[in-house]
C-alpha positions as CSV (number, residue, x, y, z in Angstrom):
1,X,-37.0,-76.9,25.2
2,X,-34.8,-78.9,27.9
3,X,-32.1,-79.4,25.2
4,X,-32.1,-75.5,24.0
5,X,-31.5,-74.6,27.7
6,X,-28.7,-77.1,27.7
7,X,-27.0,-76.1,24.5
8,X,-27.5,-72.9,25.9
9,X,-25.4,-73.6,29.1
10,X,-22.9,-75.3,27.0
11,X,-22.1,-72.5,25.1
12,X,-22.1,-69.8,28.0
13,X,-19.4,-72.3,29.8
14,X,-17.4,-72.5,26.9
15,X,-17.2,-68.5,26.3
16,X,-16.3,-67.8,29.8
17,X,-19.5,-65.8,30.8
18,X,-20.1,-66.5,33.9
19,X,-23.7,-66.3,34.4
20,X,-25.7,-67.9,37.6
21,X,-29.1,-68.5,37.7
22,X,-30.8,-66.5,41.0
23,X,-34.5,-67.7,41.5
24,X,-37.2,-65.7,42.4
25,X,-37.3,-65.8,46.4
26,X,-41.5,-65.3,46.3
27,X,-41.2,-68.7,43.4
28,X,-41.0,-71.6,44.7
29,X,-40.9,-72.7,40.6
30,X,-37.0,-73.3,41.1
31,X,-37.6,-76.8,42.4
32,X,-40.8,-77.8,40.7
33,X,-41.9,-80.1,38.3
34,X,-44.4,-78.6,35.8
35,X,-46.6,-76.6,37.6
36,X,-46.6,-78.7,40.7
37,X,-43.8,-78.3,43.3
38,X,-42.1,-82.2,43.6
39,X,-43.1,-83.7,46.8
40,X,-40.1,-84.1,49.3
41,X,-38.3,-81.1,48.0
42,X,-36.0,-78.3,49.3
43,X,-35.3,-75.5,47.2
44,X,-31.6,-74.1,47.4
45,X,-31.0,-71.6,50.1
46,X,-32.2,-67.9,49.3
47,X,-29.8,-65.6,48.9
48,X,-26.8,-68.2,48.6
49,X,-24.3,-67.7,49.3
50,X,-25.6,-66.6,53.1
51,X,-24.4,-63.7,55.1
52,X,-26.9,-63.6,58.3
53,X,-30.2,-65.4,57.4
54,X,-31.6,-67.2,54.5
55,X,-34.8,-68.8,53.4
56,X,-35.4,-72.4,52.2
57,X,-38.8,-73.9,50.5
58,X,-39.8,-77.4,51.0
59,X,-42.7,-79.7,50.1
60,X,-43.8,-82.4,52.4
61,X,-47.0,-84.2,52.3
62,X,-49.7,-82.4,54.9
63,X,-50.3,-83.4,58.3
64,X,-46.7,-84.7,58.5
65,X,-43.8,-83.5,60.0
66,X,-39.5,-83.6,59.0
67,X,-36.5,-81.7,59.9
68,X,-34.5,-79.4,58.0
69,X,-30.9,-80.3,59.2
70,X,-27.2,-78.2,58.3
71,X,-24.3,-80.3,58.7
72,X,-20.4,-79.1,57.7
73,X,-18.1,-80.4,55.1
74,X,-17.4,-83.5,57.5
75,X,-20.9,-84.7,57.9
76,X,-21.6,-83.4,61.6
77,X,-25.3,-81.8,62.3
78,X,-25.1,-78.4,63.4
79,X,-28.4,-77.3,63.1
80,X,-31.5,-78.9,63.1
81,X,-35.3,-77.0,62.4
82,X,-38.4,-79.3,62.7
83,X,-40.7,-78.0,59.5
84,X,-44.5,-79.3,59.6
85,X,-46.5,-80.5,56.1
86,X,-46.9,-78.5,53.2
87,X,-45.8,-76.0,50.4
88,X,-43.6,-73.7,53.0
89,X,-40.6,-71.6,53.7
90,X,-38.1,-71.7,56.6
91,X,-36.0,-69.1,57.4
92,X,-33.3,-70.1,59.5
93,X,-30.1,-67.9,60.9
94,X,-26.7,-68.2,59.7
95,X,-24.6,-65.9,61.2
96,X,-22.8,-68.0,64.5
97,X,-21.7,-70.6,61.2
98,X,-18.5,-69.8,60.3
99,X,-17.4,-69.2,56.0
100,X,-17.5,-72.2,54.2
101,X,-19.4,-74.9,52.8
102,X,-22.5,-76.7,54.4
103,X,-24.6,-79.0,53.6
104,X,-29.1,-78.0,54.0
105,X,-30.6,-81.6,54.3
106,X,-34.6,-82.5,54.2
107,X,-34.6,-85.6,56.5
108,X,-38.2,-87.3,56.3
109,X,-38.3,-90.0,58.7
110,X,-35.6,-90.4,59.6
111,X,-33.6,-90.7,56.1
112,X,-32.1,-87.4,54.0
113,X,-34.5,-87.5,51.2
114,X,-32.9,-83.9,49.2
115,X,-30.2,-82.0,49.7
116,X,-28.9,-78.4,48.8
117,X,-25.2,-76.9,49.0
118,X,-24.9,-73.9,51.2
119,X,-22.1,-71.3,50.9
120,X,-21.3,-69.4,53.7
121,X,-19.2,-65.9,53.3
């Protein structure tokens, strides 16, 4: 099946269709493996690219605690937003960052375990 879906790709890449893949923003399925979501996990940022505010989903094991963290191009944190244990979303604003492209980071103590590109219009 994962090799259909890739031959699939190939050949919508090759034709010039553009076509982009928009997850459900109620399924957290986008970032899971089987029918578990993968432990230490952020999803990519719902809607994406961002105007105002977006959602991210995450996985971290219960009764523990991370920090969702945005940093710019060049590596600097601009935001930070502590997230406790659990299957959970965060919405998080995004309007005072200017256009461009940032960085969403899952740090889990105290090392970036994922990481998701965020587009900013």
């Amino acid at each position: 099946m994962k090799r259909i879906l890739n031959i699939s790709l190939i050949i919508l890449i090759f034709s010039g269709i553009s076509y982009a893949i928009v997850p459900d923003p109620y399924n957290y399925s986008y970032f899971s493996q089987g029918d578990y979501p993968e432990l230490l996990k952020i999803s990519a940022p719902i809607p994406n690219p961002v105007v105002d505010y977006a959602e991210i989903w995450y996985n971290i094991p219960e009764d523990d605690v991370a920090e969702i963290a945005i940093y710019n191009f060049a590596g600097v944190k601009l935001k930070s937003i502590p997230v406790s244990g659990g299957l959970r979303k965060v919405n998080f604003e995004a309007y005072d960052l200017q256009e461009g492209v940032y960085f969403v980071c899952l740090i889990y103590k105290g090392k970036n375990v994922d990481s998701k590109k965020l587009i900013k219009k």
